[in-house]
Backbone as numpy.savetxt, mean C-alpha at the origin, in Angstrom:
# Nx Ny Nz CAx CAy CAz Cx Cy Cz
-19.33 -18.69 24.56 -20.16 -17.48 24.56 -19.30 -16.22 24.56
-18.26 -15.86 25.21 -17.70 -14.87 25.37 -16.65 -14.70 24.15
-16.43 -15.58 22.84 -16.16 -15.30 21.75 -16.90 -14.92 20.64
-18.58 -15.12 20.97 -19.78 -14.59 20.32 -19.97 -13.03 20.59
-19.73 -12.62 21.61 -19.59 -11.23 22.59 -18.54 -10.40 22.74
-17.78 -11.28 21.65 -16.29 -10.52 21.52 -15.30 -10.54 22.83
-15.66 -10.93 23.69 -14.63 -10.32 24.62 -13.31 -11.30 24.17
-11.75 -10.87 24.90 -10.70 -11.24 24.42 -10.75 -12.26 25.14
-9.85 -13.16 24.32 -9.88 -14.94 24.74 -7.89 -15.03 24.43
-7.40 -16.07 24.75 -6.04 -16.56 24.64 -5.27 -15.33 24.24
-5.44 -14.15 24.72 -4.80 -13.17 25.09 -5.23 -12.22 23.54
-5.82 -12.92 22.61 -5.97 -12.25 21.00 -6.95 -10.77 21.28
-7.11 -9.96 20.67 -7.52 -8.96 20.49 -9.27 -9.21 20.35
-9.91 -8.59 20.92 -11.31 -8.39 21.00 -12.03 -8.23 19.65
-12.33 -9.09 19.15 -13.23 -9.33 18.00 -14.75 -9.92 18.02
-15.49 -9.56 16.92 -17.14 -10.30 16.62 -17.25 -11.01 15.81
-17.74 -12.12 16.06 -17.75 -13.25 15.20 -18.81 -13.72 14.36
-19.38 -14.50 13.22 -20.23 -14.53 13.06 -21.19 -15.85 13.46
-22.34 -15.76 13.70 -23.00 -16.64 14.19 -22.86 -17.95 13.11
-22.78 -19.26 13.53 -23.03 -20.36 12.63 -24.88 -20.33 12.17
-25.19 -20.65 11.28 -26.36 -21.11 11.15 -27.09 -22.25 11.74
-27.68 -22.56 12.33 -28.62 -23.64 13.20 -27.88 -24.04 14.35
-26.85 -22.76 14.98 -25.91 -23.41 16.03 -26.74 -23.22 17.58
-28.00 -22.35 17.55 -28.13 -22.13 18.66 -29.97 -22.63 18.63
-30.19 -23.17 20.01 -31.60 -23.12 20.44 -32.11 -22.16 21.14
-33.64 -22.19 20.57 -34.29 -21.38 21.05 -33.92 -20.36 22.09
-33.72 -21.19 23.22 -33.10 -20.83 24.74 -32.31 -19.91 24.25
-31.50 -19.93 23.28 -30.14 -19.56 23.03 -30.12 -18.25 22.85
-31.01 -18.32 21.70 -31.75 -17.07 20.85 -32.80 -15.87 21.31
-33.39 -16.20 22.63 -34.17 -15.71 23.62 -32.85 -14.98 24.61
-32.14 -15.61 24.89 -30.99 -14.39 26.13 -30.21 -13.82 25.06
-29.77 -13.94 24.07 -29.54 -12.95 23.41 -29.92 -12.04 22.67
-30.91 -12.08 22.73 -32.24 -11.02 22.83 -32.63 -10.19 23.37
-32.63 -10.88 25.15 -32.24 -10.24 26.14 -31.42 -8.82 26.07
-30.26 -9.86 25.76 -28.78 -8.74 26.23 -28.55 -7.59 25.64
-29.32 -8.13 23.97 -29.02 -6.77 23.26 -30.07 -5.77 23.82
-31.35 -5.61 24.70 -32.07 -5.30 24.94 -31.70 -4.13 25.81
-30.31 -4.87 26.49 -30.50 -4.13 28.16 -28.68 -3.94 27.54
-28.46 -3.90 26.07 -27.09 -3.29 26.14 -26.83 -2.80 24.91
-27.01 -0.95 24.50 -27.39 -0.84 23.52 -26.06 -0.80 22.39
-25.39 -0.92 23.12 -23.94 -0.57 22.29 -23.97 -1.89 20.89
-24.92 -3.05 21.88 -24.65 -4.55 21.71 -25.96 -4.40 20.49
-26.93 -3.53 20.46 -27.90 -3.86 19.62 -28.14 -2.81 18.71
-27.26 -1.80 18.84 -27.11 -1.00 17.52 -25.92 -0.98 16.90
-26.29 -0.40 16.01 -25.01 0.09 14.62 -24.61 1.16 14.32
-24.10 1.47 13.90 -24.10 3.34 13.74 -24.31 3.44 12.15
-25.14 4.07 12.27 -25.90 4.24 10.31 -25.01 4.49 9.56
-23.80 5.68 9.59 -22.90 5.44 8.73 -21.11 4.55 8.93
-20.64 3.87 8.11 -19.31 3.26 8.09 -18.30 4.28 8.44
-17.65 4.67 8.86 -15.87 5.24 8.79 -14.62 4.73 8.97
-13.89 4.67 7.73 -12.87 4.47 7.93 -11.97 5.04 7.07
-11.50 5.98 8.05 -10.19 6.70 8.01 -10.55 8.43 7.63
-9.72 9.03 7.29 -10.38 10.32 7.20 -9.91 11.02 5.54
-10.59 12.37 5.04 -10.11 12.57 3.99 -9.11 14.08 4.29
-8.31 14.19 3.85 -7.33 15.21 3.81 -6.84 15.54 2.13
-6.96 16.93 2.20 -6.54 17.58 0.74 -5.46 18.40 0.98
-4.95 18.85 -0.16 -3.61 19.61 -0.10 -3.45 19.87 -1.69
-2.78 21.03 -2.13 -2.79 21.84 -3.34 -1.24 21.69 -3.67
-1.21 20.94 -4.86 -0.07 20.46 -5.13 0.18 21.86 -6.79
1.66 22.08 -6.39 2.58 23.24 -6.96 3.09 22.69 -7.92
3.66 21.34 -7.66 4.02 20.58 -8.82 2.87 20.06 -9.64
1.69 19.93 -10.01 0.89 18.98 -10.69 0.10 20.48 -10.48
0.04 21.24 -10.12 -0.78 22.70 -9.99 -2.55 22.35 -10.09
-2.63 21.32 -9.12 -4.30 20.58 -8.73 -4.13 20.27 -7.26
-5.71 20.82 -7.37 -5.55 19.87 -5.50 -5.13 18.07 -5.85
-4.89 17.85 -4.43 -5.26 16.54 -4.37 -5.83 15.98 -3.05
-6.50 14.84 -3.21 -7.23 14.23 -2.24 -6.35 12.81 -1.79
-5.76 12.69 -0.23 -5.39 11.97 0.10 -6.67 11.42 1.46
-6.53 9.71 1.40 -7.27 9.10 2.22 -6.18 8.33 2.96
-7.12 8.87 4.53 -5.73 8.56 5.68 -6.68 7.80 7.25
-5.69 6.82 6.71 -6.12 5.91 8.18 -4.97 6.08 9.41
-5.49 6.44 10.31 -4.58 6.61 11.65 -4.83 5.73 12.81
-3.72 4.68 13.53 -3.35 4.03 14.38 -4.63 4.36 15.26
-5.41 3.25 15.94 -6.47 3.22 16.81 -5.37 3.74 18.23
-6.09 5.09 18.85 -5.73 5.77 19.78 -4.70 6.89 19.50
-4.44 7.10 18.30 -3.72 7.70 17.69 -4.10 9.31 18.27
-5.40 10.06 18.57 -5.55 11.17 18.71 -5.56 11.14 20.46
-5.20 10.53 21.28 -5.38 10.50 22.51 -3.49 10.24 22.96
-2.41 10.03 21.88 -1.35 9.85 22.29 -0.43 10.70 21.82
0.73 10.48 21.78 2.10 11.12 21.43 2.81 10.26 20.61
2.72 9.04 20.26 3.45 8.26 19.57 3.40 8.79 18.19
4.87 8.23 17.28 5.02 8.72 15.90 5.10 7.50 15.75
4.65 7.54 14.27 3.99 6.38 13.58 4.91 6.23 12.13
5.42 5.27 12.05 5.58 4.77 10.19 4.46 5.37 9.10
4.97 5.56 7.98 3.37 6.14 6.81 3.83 4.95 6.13
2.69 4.39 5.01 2.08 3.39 4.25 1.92 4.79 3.14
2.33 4.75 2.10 1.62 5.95 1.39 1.36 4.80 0.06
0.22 4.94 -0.30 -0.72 3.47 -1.31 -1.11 4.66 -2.70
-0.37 4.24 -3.47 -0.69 4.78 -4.74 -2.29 3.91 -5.28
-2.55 4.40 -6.45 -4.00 3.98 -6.72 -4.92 3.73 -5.18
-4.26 4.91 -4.42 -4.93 5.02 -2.97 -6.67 5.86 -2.78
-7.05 5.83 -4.17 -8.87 6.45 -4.04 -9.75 5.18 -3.30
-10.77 5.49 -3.12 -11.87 4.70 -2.00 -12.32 3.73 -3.03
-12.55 4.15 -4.38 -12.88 3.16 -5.50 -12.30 2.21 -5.84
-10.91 2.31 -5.25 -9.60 1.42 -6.38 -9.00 0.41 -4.98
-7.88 0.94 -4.06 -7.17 -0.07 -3.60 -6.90 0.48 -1.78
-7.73 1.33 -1.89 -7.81 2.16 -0.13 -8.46 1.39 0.61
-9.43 0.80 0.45 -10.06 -0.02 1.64 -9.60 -1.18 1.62
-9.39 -2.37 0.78 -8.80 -3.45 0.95 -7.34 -3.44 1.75
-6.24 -1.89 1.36 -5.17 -2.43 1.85 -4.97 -1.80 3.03
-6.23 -1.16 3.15 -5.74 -0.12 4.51 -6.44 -0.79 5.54
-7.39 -1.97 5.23 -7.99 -2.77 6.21 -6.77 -3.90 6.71
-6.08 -4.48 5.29 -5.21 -5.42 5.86 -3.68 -5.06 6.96
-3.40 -3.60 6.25 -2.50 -2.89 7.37 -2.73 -3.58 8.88
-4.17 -2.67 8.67 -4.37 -2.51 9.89 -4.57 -3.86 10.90
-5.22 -4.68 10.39 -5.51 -6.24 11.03 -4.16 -6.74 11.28
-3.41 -6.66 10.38 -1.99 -6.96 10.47 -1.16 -6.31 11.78
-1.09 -5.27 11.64 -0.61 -4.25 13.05 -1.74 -4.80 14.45
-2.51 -5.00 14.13 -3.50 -5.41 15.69 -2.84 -6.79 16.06
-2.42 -7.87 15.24 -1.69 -8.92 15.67 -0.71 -9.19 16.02
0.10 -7.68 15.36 1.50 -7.69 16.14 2.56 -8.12 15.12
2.14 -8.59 13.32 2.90 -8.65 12.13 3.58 -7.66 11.93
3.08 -6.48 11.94 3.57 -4.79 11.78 3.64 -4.04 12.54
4.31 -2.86 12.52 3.92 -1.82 13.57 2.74 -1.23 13.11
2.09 -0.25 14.33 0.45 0.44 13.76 1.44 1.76 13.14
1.04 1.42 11.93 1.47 2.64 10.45 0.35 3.58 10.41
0.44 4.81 9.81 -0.23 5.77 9.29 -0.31 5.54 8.09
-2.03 4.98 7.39 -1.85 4.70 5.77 -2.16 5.67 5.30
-1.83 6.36 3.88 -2.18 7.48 3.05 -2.31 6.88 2.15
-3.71 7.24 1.51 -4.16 6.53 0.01 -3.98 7.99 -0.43
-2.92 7.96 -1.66 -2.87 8.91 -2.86 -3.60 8.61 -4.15
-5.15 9.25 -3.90 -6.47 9.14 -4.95 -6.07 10.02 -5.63
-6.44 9.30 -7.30 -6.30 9.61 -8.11 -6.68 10.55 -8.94
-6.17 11.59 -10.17 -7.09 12.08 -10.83 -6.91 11.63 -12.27
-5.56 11.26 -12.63 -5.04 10.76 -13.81 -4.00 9.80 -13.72
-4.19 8.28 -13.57 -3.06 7.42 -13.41 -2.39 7.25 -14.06
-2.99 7.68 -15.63 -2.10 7.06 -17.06 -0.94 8.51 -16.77
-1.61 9.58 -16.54 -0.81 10.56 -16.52 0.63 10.78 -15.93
0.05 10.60 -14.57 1.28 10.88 -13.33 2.04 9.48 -13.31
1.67 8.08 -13.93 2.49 7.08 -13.41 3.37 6.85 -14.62
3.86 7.40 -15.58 4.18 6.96 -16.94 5.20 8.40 -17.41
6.45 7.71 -17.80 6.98 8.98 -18.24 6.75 8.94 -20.13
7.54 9.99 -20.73 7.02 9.99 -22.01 6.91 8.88 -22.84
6.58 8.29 -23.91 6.55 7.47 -24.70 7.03 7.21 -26.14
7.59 6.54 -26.23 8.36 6.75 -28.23 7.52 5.67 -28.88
6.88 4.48 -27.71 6.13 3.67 -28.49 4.53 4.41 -29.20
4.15 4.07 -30.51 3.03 4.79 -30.96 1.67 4.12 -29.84
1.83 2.91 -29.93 0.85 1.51 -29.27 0.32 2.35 -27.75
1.67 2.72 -26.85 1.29 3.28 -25.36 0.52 4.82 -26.01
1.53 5.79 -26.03 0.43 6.93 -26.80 -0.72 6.87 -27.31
-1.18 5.78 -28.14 -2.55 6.11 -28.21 -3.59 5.12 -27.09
-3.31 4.31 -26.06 -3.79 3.88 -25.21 -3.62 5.07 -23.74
-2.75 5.56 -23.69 -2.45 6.72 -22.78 -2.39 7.90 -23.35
-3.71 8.84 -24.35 -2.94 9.71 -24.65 -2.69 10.86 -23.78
-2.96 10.65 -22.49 -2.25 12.11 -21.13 -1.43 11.90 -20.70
-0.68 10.28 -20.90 1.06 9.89 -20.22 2.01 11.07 -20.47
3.14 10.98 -19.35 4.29 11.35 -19.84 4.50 12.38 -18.47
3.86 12.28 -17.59 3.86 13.01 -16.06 4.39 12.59 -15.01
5.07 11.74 -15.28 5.99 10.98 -14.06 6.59 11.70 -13.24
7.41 12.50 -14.30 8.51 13.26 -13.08 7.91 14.51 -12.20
6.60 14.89 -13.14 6.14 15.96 -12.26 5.17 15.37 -10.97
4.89 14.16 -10.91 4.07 13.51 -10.03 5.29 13.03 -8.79
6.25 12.77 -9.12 7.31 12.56 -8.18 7.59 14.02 -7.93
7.79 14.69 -8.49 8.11 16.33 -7.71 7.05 16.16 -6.42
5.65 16.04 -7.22 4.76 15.85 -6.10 4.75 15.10 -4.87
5.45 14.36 -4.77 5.36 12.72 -4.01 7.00 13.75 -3.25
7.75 14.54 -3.57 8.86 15.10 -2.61 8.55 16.25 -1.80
7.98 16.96 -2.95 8.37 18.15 -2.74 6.37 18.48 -1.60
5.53 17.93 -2.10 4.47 18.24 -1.80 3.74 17.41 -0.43
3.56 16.30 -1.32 2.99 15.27 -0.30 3.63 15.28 1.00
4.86 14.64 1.02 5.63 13.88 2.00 5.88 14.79 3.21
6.10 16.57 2.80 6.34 17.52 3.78 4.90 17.54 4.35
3.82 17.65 3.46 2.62 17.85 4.44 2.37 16.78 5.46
2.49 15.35 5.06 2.07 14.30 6.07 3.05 14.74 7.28
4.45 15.06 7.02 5.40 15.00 7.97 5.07 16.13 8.89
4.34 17.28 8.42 4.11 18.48 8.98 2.68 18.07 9.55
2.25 17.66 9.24 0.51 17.32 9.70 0.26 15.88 10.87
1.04 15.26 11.03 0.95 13.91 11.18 2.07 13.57 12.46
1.81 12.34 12.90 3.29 12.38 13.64 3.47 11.12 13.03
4.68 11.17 12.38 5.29 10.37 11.53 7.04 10.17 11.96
7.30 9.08 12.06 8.67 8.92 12.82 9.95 8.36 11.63
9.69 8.81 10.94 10.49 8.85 9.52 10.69 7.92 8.70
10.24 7.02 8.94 10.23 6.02 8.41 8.94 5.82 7.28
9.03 4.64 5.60 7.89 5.31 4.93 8.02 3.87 4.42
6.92 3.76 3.32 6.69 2.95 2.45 5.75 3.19 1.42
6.05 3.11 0.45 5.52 2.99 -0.94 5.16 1.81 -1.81
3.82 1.78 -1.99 3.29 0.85 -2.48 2.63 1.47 -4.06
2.96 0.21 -4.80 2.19 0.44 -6.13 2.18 -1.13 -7.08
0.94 -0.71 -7.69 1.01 -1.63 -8.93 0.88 -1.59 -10.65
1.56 -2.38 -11.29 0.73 -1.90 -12.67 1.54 -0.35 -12.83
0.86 0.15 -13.42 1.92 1.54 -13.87 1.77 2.49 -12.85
1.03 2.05 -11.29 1.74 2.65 -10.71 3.21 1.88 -9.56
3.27 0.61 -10.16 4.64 -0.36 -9.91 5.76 0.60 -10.79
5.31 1.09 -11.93 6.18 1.60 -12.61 6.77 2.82 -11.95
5.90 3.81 -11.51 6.52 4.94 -11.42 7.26 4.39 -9.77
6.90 3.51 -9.17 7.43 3.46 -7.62 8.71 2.93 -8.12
8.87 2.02 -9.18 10.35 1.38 -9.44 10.97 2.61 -9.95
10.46 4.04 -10.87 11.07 4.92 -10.94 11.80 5.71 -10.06
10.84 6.05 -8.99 11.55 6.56 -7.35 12.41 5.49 -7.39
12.46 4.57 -7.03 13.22 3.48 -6.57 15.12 3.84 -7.00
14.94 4.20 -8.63 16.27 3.88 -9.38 16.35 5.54 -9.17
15.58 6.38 -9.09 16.05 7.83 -9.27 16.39 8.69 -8.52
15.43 8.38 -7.07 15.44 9.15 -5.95 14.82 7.97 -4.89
15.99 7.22 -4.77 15.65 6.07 -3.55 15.42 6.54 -2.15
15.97 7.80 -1.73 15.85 8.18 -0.53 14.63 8.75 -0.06
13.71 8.86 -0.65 12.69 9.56 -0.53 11.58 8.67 0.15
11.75 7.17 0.05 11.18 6.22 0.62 12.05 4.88 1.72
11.77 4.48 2.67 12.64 3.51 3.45 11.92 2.13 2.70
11.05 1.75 2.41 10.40 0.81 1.65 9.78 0.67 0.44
10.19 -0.30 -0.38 9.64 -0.51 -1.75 9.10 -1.50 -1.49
7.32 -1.94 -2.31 6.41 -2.66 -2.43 5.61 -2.64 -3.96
6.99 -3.06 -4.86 6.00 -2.86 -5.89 5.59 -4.06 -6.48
4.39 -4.24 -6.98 3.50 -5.22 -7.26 3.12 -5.18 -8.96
3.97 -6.31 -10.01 3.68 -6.31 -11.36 3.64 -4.95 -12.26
4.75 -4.42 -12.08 5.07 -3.32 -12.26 5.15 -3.25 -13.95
4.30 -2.41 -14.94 4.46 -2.32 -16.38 5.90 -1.75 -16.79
6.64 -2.37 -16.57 8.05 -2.12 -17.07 8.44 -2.30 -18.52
7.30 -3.08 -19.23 7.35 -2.31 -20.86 7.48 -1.71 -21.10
6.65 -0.76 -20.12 6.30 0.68 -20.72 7.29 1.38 -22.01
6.76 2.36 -22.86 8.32 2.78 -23.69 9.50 1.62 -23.76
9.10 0.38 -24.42 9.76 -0.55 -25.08 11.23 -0.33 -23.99
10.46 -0.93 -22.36 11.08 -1.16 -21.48 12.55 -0.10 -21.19
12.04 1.27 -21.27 13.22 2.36 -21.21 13.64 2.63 -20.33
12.74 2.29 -19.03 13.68 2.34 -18.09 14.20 1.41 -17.60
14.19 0.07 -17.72 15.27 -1.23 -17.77 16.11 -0.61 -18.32
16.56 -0.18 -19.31 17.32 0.04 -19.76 18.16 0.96 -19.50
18.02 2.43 -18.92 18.25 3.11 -17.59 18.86 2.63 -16.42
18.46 1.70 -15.83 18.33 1.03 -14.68 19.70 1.26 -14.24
20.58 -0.21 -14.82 22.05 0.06 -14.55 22.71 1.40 -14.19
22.48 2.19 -15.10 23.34 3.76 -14.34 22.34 4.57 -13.67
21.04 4.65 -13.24 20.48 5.21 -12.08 20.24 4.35 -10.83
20.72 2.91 -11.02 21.33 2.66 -9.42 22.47 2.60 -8.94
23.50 3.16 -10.26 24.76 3.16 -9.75 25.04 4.68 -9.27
24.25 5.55 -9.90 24.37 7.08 -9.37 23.49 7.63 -8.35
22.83 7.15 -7.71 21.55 7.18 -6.89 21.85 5.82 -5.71
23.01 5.57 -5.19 23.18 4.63 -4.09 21.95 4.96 -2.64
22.07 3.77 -2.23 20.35 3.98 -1.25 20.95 2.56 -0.09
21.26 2.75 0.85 21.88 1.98 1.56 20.71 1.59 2.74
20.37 0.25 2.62 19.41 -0.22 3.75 17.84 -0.16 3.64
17.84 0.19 2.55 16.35 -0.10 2.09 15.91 -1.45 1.86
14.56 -1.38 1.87 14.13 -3.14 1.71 12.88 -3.17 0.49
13.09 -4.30 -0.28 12.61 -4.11 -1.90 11.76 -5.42 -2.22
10.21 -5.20 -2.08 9.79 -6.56 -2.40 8.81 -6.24 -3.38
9.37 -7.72 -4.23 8.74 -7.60 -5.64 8.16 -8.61 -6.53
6.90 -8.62 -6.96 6.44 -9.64 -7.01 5.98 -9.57 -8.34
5.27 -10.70 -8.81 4.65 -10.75 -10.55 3.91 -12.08 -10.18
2.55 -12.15 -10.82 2.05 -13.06 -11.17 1.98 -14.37 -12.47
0.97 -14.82 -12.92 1.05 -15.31 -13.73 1.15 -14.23 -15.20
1.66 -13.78 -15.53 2.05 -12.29 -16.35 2.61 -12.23 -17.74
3.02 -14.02 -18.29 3.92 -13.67 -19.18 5.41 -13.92 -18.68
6.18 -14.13 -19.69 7.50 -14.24 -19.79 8.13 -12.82 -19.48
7.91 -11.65 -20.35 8.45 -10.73 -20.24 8.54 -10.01 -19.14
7.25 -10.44 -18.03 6.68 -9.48 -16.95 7.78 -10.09 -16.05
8.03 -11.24 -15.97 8.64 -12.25 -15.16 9.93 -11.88 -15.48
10.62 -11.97 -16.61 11.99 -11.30 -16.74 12.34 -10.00 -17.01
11.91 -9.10 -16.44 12.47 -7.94 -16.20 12.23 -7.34 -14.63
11.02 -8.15 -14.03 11.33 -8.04 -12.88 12.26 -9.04 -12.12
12.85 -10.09 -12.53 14.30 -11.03 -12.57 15.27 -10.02 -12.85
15.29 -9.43 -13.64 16.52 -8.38 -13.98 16.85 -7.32 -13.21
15.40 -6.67 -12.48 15.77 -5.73 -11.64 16.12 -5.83 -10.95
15.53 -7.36 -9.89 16.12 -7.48 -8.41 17.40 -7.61 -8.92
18.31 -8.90 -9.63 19.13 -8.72 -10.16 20.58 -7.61 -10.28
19.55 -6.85 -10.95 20.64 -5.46 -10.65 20.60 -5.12 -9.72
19.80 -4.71 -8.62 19.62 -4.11 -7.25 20.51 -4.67 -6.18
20.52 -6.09 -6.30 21.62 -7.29 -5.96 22.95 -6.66 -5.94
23.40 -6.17 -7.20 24.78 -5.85 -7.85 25.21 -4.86 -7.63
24.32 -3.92 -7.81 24.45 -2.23 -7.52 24.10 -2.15 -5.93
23.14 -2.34 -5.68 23.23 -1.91 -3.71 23.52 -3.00 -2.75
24.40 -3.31 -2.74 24.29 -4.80 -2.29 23.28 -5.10 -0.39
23.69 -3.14 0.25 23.35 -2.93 1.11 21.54 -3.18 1.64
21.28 -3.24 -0.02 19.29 -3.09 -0.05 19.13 -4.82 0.25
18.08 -5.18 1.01 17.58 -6.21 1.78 16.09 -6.43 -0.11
16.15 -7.69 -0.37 15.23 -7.60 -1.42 14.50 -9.20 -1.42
13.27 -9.14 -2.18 12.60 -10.41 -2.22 12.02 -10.14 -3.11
12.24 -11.21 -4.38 11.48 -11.33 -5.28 10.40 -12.56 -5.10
9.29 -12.31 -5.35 7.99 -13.22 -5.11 7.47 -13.25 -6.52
7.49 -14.96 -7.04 6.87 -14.96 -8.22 5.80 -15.87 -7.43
4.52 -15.78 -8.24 3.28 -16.35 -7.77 2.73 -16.37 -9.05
3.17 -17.84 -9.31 2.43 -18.56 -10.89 0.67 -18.55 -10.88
0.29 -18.40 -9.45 -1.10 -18.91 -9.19 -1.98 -17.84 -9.14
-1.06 -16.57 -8.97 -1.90 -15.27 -9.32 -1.79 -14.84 -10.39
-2.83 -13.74 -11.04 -2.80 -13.06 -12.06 -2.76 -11.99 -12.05
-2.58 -10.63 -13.00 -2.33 -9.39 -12.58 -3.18 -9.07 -11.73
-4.81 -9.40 -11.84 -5.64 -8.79 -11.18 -5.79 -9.07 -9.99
-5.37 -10.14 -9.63 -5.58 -10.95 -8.17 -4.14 -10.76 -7.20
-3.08 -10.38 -7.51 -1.62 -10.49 -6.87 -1.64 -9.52 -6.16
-2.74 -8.26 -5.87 -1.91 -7.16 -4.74 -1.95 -7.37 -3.39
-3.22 -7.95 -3.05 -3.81 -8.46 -2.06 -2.94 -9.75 -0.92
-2.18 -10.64 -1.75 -1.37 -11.59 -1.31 0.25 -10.82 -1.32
0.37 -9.84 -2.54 1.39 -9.29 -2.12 1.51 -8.79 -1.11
0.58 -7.81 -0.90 0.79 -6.56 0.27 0.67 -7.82 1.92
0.40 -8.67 1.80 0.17 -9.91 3.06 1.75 -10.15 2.85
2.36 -10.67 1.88 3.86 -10.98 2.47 4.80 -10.07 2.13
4.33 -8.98 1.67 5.23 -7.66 1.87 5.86 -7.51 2.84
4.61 -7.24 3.95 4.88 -6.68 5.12 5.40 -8.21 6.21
4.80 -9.66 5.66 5.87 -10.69 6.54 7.80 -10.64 5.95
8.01 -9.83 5.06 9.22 -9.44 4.48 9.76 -8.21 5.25
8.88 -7.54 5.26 9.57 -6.27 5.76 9.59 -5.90 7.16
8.99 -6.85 8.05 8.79 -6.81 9.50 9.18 -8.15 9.96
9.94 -8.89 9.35 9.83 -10.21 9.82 11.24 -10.27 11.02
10.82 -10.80 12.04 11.44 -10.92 13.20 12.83 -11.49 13.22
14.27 -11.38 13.51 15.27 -12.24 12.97 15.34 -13.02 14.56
């Protein structure tokens, strides 16, 4: 009963469970009837959901507002503690903010992670800001607003990162998550301006892009851009040959060039692009928090 009622059991965190179907008699179903009766916390809901809050800020580089969605550490406004940031590209409420900012968080209540500050960076143009220019005709006319990368990373330095740090209590420490072309532009930070993040999490990253130009890059922007002690996990699904060997090539180089960066490549034959962020971002963080 007292795991039906949530209270904490074998020391685990206070959770609600769901009822089995045909598990209880009558009797059963009558005192808990009761209880919710004479305990209202126990027999209402609160009409609307919340989770997490919305925060805007007017970005100089991209000369648009933007809308960031931000989940903060349970007790977070009653303490002093500084917190790690999660900053989640394709971070809008539509796309990849609630799935990963729920698993953060479940994760940190068990004691996998520390309790992080997540920032979903919602979108207004992904083809835009995650993609630098293009020589292929094929990407141009599937993207024709690409080619905003570097001004979206101005954003992601010069804009974002001071406001959370100024707004937030954030203990310097960060992580960056992306997938798909926005895997691309995070592997761009990664080789260009590594310092700007303590964690890489990129997930099936379109490294075609421009008949794979920045593979090709790669080699001399991690040899001029050294990043000592960062940790790099990287994964691909069932994707193709090509998807699979060029993210082989990067860890690869990252290997060679930083030897100091901590890295994991995760291939997962059993996922597909659409299904891999979800299991990524689960052993991301058993990678990047894992106990020695």
């Amino acid at each position: 009963m007292k795991e039906l009622l949530g209270f904490k059991t074998n020391n685990a965190p206070s959770r609600s469970y769901r009822i089995p179907h045909g598990s209880f008699t009558v009797l059963s179903i009558v005192a808990l009837s009761l209880i919710a009766l004479m305990c209202p916390a126990f027999a209402q809901e609160p009409p609307t959901l919340e989770f997490g809050n919305v925060d805007k800020i007017f970005s100089k580089a991209l000369n648009e507002e933007r809308r960031i969605n931000v989940l903060l550490p349970p007790g977070y406004e009653k303490g002093t503690a500084r917190y790690p940031v999660i900053y989640l590209l394709d971070g809008s409420a539509h796309e990849d903010y609630f799935h990963a900012a729920s698993l953060f968080d479940f994760l940190a209540t068990y004691g996998v992670m520390p309790p992080s500050i997540v920032v979903g960076i919602s979108n207004v143009d992904r083809k835009r800001d995650f993609t630098m220019p293009s020589s292929v005709a094929e990407d141009r006319k599937a993207a024709p607003t690409s080619g905003g990368a570097l001004k979206f990373i101005t954003f992601l330095e010069s804009d974002l990162l001071p406001h959370v740090a100024a707004r937030y209590r954030t203990d310097g420490t960060s992580t960056i998550v992306g997938q798909s072309l926005g895997g691309l532009v995070a592997t761009q930070v990664l080789l260009q301006k590594p310092h700007l993040f303590t964690n890489y999490v990129i997930v099936s990253p379109s490294l075609w892009w421009d008949g794979q130009s920045l593979m090709k890059t790669a080699p001399a922007a991690l040899a001029a851009n050294p990043a000592p002690k960062r940790k790099v996990y990287l994964s691909v699904g069932d994707e193709g040959a090509e998807m699979k060997a060029a993210d082989e090539q990067l860890i690869s180089l990252i290997k060679k060039t930083r030897p100091d960066n901590e890295t994991m490549f995760d291939y997962m034959p059993q996922e597909t692009h659409a299904t891999s962020l979800h299991i990524s971002l689960y052993r991301a963080v058993h990678f990047l928090y894992k106990k020695n």
